[in-house]
PDB file of N, H, CA, C and O in Angstrom:
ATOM      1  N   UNK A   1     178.144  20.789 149.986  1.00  0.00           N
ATOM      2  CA  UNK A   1     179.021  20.358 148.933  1.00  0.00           C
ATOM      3  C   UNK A   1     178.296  20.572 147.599  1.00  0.00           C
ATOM      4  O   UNK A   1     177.123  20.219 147.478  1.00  0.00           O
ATOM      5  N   UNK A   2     179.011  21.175 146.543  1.00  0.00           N
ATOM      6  H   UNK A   2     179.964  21.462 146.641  1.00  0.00           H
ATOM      7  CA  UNK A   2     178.666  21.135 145.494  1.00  0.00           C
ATOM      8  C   UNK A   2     179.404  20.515 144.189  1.00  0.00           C
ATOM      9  O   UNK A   2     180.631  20.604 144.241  1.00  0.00           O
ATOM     10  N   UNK A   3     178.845  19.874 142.974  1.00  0.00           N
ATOM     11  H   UNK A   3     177.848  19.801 142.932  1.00  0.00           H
ATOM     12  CA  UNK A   3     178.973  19.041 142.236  1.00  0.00           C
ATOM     13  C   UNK A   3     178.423  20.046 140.908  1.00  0.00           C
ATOM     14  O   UNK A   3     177.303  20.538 140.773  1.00  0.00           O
ATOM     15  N   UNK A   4     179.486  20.148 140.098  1.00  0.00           N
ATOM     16  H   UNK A   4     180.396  19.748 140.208  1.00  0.00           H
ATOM     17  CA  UNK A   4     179.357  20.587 138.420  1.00  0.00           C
ATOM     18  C   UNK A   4     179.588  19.337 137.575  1.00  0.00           C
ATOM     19  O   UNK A   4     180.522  18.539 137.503  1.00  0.00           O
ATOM     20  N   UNK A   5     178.641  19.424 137.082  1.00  0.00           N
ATOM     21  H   UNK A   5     177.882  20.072 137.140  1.00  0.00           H
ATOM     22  CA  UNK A   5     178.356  18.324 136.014  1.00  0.00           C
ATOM     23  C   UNK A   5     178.857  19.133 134.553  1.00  0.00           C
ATOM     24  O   UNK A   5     178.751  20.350 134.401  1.00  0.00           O
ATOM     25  N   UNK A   6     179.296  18.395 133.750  1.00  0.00           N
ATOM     26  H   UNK A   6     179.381  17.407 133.873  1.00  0.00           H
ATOM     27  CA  UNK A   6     180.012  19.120 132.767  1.00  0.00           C
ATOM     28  C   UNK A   6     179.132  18.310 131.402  1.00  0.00           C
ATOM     29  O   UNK A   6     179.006  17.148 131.015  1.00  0.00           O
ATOM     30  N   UNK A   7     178.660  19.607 130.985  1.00  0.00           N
ATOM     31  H   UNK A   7     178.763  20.551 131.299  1.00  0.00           H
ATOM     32  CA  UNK A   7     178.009  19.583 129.785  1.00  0.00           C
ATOM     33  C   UNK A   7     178.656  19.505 128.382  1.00  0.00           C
ATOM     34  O   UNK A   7     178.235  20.174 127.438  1.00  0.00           O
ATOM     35  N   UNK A   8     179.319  18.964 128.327  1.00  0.00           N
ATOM     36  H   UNK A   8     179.661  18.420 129.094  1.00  0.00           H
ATOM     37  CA  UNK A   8     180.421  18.418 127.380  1.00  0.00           C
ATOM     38  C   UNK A   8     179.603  17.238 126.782  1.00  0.00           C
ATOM     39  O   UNK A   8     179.259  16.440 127.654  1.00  0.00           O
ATOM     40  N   UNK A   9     179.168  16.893 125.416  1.00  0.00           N
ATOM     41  H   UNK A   9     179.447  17.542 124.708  1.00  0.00           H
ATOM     42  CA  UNK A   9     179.046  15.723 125.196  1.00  0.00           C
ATOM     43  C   UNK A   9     179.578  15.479 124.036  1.00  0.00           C
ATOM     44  O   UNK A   9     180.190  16.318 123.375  1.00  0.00           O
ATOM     45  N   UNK A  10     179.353  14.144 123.662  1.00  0.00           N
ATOM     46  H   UNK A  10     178.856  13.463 124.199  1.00  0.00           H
ATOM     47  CA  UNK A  10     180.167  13.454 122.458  1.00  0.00           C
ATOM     48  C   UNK A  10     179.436  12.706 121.923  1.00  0.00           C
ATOM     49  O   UNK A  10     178.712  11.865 122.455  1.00  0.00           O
ATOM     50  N   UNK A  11     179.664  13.144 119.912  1.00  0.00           N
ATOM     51  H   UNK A  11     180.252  13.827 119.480  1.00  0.00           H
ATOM     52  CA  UNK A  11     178.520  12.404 119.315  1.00  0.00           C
ATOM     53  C   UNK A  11     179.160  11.375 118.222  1.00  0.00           C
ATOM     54  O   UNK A  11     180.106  11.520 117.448  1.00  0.00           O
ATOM     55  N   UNK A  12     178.380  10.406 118.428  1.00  0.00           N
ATOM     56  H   UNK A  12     177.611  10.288 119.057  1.00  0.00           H
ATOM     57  CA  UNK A  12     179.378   9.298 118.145  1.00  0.00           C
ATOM     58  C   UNK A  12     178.568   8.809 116.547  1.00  0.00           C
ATOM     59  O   UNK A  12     177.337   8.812 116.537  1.00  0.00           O
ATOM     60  N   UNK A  13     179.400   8.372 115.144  1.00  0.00           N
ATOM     61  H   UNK A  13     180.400   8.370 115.152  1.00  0.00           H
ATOM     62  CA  UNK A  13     179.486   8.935 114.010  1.00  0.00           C
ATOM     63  C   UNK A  13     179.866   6.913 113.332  1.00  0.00           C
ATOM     64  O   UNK A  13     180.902   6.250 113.269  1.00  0.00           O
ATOM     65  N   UNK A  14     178.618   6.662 113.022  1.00  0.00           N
ATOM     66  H   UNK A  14     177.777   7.200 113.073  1.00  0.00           H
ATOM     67  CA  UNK A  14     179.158   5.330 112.628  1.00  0.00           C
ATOM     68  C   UNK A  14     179.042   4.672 110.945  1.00  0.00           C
ATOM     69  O   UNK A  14     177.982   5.072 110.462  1.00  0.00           O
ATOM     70  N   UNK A  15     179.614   4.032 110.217  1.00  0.00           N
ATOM     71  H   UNK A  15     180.475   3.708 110.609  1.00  0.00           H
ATOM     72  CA  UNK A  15     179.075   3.440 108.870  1.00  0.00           C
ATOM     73  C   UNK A  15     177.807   3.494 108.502  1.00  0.00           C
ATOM     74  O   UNK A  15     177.233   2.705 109.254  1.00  0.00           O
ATOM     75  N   UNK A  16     177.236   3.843 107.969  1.00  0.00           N
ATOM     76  H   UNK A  16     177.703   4.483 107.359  1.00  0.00           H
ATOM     77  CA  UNK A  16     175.876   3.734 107.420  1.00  0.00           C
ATOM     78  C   UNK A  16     175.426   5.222 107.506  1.00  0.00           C
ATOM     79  O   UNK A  16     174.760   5.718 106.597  1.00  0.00           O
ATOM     80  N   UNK A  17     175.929   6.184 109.002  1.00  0.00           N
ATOM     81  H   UNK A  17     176.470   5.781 109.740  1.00  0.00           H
ATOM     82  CA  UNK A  17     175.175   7.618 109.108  1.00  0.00           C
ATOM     83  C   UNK A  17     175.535   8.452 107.786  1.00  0.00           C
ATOM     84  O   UNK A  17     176.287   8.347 106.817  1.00  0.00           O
ATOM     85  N   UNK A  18     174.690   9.232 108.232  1.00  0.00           N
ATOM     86  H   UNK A  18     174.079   9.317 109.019  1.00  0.00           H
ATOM     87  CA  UNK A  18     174.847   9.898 106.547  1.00  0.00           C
ATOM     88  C   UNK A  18     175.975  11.086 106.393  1.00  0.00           C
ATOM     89  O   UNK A  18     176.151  11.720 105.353  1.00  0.00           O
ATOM     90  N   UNK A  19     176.872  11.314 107.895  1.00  0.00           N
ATOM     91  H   UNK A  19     176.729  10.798 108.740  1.00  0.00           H
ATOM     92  CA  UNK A  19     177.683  12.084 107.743  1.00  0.00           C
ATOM     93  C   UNK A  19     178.992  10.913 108.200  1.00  0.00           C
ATOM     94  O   UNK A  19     179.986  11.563 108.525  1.00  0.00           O
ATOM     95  N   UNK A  20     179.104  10.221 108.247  1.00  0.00           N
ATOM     96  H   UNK A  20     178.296   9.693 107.982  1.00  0.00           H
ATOM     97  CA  UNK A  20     180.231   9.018 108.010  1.00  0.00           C
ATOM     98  C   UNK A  20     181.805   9.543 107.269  1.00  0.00           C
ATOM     99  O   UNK A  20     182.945   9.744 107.689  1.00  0.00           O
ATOM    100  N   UNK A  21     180.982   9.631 105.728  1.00  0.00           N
ATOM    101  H   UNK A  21     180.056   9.468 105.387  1.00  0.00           H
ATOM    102  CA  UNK A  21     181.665  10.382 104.456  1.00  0.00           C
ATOM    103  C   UNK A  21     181.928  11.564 104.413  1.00  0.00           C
ATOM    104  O   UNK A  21     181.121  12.257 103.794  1.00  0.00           O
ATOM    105  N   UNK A  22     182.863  12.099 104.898  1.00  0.00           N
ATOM    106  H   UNK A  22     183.519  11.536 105.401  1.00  0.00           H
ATOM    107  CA  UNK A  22     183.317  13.317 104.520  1.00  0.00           C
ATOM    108  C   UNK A  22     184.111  13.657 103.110  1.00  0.00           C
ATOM    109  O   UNK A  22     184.802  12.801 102.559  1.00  0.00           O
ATOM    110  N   UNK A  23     183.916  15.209 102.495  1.00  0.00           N
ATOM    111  H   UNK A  23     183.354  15.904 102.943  1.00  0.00           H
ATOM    112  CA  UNK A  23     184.137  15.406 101.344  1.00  0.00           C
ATOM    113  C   UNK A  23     184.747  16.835 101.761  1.00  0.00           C
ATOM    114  O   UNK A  23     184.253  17.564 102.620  1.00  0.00           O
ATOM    115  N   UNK A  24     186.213  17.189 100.809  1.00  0.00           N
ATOM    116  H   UNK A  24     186.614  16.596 100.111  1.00  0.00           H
ATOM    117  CA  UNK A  24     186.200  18.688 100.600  1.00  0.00           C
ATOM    118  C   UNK A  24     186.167  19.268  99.471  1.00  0.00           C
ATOM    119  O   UNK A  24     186.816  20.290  99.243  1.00  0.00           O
ATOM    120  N   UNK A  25     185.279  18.595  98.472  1.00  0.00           N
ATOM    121  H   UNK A  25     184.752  17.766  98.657  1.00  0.00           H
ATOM    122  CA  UNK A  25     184.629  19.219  97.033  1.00  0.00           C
ATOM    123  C   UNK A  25     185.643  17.924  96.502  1.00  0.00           C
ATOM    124  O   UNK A  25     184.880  17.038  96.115  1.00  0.00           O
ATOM    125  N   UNK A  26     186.767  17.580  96.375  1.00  0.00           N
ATOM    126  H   UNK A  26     187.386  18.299  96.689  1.00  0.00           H
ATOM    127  CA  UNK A  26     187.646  17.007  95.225  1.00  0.00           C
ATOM    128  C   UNK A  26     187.973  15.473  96.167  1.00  0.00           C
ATOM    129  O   UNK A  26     188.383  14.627  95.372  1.00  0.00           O
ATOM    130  N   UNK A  27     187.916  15.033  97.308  1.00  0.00           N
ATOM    131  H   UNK A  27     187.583  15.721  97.953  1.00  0.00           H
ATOM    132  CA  UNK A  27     188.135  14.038  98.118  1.00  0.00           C
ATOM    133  C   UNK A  27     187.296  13.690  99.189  1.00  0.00           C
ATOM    134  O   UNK A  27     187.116  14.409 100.172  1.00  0.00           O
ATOM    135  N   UNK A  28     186.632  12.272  98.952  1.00  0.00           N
ATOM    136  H   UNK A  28     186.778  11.688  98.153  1.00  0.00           H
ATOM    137  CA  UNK A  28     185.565  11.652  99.929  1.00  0.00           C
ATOM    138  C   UNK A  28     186.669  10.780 100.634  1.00  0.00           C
ATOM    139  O   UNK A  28     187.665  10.250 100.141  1.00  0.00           O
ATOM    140  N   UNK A  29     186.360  10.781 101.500  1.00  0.00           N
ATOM    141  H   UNK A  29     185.551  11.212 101.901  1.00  0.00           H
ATOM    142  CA  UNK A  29     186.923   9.730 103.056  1.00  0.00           C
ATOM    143  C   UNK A  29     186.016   9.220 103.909  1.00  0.00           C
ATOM    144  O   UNK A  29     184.970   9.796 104.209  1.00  0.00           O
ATOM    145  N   UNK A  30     186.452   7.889 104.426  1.00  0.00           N
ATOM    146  H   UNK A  30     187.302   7.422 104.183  1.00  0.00           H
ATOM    147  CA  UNK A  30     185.502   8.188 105.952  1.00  0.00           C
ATOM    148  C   UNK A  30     185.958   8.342 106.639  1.00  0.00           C
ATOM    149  O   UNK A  30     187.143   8.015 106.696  1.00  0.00           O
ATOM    150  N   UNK A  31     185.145   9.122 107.912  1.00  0.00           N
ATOM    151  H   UNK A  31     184.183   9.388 107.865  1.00  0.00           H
ATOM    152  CA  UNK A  31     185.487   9.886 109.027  1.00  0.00           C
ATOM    153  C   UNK A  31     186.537   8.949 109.852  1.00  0.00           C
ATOM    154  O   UNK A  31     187.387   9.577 110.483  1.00  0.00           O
ATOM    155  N   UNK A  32     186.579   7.724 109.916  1.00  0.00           N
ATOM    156  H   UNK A  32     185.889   7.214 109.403  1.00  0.00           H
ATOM    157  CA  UNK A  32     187.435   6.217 110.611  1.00  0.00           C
ATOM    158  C   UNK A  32     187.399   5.319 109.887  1.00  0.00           C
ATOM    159  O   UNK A  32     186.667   4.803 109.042  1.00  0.00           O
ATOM    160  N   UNK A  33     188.579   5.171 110.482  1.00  0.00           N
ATOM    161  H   UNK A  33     189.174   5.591 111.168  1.00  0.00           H
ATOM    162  CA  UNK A  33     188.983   3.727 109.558  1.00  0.00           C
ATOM    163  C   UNK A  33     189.788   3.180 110.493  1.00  0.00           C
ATOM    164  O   UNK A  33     189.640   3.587 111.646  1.00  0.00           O
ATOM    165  N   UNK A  34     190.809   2.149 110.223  1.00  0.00           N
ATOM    166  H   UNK A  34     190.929   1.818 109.286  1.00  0.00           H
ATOM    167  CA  UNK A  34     191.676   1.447 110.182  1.00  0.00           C
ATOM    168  C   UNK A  34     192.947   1.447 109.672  1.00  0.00           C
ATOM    169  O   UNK A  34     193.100   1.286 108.461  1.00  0.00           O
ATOM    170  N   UNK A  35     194.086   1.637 110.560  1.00  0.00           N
ATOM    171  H   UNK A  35     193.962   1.768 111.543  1.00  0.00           H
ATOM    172  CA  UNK A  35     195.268   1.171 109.748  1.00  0.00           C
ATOM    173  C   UNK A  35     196.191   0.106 110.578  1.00  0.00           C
ATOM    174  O   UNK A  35     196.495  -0.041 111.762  1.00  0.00           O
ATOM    175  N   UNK A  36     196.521  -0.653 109.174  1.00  0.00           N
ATOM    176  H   UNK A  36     196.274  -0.533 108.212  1.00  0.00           H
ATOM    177  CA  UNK A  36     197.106  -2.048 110.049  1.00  0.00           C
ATOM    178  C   UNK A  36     198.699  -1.433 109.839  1.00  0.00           C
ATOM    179  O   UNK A  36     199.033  -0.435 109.201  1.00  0.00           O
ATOM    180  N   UNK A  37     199.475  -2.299 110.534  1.00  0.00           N
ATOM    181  H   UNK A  37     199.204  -3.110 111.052  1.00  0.00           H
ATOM    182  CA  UNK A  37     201.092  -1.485 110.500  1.00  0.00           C
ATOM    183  C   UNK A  37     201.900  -2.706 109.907  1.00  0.00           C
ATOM    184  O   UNK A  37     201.899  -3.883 110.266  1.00  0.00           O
ATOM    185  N   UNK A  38     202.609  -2.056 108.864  1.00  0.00           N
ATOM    186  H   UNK A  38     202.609  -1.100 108.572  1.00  0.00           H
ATOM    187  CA  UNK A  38     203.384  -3.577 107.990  1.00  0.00           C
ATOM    188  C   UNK A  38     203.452  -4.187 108.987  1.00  0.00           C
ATOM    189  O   UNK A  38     202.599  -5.071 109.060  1.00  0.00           O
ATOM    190  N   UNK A  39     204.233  -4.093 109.974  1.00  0.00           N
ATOM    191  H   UNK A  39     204.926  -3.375 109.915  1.00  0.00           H
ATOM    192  CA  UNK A  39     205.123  -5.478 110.734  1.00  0.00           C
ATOM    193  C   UNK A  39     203.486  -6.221 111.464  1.00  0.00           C
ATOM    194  O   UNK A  39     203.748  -7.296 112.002  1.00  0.00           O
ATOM    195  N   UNK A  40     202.505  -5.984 111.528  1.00  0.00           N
ATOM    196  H   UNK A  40     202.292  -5.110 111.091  1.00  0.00           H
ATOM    197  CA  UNK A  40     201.534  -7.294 111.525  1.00  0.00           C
ATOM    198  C   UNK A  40     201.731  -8.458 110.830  1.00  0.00           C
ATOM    199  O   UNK A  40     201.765  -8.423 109.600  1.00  0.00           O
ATOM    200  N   UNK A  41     201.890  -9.652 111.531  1.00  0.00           N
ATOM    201  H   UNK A  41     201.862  -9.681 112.531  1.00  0.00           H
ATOM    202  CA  UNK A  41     201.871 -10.663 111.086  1.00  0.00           C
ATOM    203  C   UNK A  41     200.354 -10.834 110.270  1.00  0.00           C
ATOM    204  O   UNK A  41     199.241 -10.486 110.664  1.00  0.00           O
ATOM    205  N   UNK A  42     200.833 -11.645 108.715  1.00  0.00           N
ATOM    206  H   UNK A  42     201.737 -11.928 108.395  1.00  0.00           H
ATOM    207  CA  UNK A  42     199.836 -11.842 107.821  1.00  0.00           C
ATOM    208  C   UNK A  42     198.619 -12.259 108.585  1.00  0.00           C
ATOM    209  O   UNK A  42     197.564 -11.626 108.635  1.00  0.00           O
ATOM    210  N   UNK A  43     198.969 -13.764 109.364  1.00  0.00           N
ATOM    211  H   UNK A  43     199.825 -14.278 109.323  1.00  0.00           H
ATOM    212  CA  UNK A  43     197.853 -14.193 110.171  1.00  0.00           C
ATOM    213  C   UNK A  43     196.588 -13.154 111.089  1.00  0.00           C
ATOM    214  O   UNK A  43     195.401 -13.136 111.414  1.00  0.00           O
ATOM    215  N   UNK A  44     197.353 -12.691 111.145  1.00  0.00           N
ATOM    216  H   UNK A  44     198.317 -12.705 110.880  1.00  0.00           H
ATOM    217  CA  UNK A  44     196.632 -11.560 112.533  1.00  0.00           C
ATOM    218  C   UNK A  44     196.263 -10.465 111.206  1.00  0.00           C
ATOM    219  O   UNK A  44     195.606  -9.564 111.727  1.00  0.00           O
ATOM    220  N   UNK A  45     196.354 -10.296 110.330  1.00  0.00           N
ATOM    221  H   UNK A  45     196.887 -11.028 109.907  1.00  0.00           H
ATOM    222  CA  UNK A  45     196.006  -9.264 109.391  1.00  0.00           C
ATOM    223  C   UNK A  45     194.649  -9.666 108.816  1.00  0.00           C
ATOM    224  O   UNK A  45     193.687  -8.930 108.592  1.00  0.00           O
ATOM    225  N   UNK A  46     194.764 -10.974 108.623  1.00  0.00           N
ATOM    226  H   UNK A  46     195.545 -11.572 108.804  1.00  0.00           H
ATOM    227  CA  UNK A  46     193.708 -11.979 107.847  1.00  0.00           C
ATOM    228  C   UNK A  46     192.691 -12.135 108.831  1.00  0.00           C
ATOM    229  O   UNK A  46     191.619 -12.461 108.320  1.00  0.00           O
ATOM    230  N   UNK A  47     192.664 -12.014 110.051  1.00  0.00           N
ATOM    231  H   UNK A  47     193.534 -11.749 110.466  1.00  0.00           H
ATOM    232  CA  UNK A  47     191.487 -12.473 111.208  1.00  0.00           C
ATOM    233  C   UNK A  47     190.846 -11.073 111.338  1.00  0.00           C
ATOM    234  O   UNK A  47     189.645 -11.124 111.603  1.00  0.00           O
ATOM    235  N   UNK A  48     191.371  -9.832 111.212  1.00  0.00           N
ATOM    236  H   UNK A  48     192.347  -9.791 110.996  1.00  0.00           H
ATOM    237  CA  UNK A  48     191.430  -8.577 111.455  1.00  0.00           C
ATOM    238  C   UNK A  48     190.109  -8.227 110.131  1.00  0.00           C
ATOM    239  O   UNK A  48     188.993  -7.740 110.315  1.00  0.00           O
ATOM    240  N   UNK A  49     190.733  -8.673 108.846  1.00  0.00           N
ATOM    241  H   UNK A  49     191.639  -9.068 108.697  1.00  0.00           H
ATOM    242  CA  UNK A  49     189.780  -8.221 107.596  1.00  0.00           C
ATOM    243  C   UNK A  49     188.987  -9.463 107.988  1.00  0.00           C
ATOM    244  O   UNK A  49     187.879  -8.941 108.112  1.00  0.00           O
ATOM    245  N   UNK A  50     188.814 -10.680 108.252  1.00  0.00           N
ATOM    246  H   UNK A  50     189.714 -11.104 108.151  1.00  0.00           H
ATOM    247  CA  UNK A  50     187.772 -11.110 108.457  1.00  0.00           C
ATOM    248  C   UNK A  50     186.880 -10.876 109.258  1.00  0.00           C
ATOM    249  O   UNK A  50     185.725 -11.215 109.001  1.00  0.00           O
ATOM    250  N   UNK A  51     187.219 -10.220 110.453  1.00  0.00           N
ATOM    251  H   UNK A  51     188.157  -9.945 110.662  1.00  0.00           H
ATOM    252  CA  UNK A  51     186.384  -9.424 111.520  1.00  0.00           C
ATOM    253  C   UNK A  51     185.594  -8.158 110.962  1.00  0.00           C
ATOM    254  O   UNK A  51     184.445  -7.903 111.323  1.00  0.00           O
ATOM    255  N   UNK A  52     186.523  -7.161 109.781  1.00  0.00           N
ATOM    256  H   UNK A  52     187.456  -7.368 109.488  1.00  0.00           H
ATOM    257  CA  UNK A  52     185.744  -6.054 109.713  1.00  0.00           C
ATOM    258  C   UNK A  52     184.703  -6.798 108.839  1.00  0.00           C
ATOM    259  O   UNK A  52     183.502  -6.590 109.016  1.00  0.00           O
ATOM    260  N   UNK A  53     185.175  -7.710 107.845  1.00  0.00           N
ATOM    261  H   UNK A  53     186.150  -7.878 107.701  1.00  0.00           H
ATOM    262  CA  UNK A  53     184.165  -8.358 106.473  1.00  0.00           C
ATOM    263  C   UNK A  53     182.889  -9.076 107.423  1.00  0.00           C
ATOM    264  O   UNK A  53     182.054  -9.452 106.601  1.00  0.00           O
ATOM    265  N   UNK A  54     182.522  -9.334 108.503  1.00  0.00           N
ATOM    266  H   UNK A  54     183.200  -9.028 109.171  1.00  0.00           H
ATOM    267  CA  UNK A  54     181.478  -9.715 108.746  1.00  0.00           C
ATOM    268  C   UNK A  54     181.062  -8.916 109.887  1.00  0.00           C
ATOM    269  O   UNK A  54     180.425  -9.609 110.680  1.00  0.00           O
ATOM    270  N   UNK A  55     181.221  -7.449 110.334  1.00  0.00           N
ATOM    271  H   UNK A  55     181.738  -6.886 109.690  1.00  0.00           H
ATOM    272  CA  UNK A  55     180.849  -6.332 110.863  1.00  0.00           C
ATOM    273  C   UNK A  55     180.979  -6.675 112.418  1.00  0.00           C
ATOM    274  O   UNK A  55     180.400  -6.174 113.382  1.00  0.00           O
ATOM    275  N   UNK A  56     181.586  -7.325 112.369  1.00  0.00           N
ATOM    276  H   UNK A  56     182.056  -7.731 111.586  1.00  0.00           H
ATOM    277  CA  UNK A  56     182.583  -7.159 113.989  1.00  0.00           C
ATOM    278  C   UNK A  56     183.253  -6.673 114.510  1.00  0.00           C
ATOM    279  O   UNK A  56     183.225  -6.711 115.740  1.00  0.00           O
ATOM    280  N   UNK A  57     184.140  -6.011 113.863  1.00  0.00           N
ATOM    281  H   UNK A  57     184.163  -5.979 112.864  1.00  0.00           H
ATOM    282  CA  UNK A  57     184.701  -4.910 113.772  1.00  0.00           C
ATOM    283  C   UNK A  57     184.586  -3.877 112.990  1.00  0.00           C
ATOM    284  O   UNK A  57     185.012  -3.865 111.835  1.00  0.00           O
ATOM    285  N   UNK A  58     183.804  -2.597 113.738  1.00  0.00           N
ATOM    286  H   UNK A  58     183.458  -2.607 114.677  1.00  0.00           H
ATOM    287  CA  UNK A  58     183.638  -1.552 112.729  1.00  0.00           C
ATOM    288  C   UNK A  58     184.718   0.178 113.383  1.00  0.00           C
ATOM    289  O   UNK A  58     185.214   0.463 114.473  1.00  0.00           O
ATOM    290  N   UNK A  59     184.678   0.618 112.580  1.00  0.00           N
ATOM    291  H   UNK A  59     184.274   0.386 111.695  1.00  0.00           H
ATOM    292  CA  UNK A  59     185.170   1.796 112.276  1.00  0.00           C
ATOM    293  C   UNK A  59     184.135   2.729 113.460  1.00  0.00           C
ATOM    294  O   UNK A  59     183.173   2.003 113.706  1.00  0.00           O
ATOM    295  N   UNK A  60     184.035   3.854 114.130  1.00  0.00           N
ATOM    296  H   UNK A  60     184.817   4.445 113.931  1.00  0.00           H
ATOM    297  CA  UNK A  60     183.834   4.280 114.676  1.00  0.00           C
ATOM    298  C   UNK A  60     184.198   5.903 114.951  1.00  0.00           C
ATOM    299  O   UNK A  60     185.379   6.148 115.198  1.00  0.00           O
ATOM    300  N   UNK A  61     183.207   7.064 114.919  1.00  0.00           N
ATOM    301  H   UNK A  61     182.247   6.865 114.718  1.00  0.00           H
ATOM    302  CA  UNK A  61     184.435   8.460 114.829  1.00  0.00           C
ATOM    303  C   UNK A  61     183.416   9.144 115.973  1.00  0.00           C
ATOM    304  O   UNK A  61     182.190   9.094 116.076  1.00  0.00           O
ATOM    305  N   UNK A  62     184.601   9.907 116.917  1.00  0.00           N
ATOM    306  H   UNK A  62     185.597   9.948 116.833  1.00  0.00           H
ATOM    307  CA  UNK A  62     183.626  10.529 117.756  1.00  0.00           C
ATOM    308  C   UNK A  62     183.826  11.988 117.497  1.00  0.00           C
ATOM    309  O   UNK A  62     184.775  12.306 116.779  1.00  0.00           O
ATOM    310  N   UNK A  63     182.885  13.110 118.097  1.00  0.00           N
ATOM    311  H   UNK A  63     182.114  12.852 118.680  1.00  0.00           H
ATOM    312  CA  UNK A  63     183.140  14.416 117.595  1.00  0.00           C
ATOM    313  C   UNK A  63     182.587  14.923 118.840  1.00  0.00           C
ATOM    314  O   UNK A  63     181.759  14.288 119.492  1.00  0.00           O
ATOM    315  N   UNK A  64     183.038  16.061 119.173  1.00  0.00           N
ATOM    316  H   UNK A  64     183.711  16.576 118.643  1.00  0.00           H
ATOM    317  CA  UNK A  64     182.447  16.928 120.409  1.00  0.00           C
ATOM    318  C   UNK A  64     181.369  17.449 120.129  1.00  0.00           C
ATOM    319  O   UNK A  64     181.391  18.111 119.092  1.00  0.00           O
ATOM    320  N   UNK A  65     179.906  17.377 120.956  1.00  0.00           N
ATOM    321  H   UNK A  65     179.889  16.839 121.798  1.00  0.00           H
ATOM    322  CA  UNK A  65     178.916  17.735 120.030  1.00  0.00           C
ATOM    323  C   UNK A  65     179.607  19.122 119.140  1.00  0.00           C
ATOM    324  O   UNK A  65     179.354  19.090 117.935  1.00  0.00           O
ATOM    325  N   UNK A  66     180.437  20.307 119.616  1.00  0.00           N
ATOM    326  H   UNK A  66     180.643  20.333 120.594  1.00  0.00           H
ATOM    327  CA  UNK A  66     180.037  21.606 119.617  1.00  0.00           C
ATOM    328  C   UNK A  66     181.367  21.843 117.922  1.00  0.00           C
ATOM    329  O   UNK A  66     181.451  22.848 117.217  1.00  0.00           O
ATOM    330  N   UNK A  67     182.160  20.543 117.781  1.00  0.00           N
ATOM    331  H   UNK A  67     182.092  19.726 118.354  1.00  0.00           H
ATOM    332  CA  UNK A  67     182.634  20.416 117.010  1.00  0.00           C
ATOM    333  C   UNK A  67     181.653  20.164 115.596  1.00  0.00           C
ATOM    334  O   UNK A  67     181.510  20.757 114.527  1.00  0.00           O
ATOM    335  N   UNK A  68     181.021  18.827 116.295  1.00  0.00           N
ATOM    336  H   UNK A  68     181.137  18.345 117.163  1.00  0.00           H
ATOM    337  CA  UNK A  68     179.795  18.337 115.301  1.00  0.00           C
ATOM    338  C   UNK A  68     179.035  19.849 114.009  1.00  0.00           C
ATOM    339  O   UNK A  68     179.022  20.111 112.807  1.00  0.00           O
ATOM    340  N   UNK A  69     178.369  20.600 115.745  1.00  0.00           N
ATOM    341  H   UNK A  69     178.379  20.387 116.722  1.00  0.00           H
ATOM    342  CA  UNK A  69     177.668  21.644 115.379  1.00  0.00           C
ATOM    343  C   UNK A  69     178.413  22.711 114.482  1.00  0.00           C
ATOM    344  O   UNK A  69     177.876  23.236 113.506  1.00  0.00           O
ATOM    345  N   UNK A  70     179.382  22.916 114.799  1.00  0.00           N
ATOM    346  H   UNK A  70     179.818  22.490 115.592  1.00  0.00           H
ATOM    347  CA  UNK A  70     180.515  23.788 113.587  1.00  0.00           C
ATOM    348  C   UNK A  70     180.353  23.266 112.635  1.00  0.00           C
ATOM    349  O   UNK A  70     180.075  24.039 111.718  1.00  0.00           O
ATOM    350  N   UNK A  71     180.401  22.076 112.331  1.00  0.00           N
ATOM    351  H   UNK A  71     180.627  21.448 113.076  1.00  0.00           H
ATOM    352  CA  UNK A  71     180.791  21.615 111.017  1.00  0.00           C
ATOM    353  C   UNK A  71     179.931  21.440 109.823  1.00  0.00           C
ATOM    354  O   UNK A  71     180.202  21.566 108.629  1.00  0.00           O
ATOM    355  N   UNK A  72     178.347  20.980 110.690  1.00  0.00           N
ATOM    356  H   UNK A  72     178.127  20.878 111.660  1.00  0.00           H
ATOM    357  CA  UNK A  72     177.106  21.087 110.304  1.00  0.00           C
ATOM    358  C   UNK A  72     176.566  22.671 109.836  1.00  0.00           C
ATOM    359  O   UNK A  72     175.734  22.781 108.936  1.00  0.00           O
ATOM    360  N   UNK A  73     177.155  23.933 110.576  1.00  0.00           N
ATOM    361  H   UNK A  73     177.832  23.844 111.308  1.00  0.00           H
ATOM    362  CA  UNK A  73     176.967  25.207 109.911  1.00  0.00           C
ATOM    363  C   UNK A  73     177.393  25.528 109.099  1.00  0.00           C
ATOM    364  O   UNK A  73     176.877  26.169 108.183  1.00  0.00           O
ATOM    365  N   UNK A  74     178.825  25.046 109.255  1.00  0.00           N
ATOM    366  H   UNK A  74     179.243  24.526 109.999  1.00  0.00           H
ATOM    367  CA  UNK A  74     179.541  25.343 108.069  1.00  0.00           C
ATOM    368  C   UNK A  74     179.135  24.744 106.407  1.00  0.00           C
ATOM    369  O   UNK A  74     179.560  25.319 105.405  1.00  0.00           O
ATOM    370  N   UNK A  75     178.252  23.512 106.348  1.00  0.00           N
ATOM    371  H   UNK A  75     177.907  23.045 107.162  1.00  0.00           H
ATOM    372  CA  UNK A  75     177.869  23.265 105.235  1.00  0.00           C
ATOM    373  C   UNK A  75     176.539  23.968 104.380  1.00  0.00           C
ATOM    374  O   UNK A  75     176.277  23.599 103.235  1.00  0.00           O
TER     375      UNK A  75
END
């Protein structure tokens, strides 16, 4: 029996790294974020920003390494 292991990996892209911020010369973003959807109740909106405001909830972006690596040549 044989077993292929798949060399696929994923590089995971958090607040503070120094590629977080993406730019295309005229607009900075970060790579993740958050979006809340009107119909959230206020309550549940308010526990939500209090979670990200004391880093309990953070933002998170993943990239295929080979995506990563494109993007890194390209700069």
């Amino acid at each position: 029996m044989t077993f292929t292991k798949s060399e696929k990996t994923v590089k995971t892209i958090r607040p503070g790294d120094s590629d977080f911020m993406i730019s295309n010369g005229n607009f900075i973003a970060a790579r993740a974020g958050f979006e809340i959807s009107q119909q959230c109740p206020n309550s549940y909106k308010k526990i939500i920003q209090e979670c990200i405001g004391h880093g309990w909830l953070k933002p998170v972006a993943y990239m295929k390494d080979s995506e990563y690596t494109w993007e890194q040549l390209g700069e």
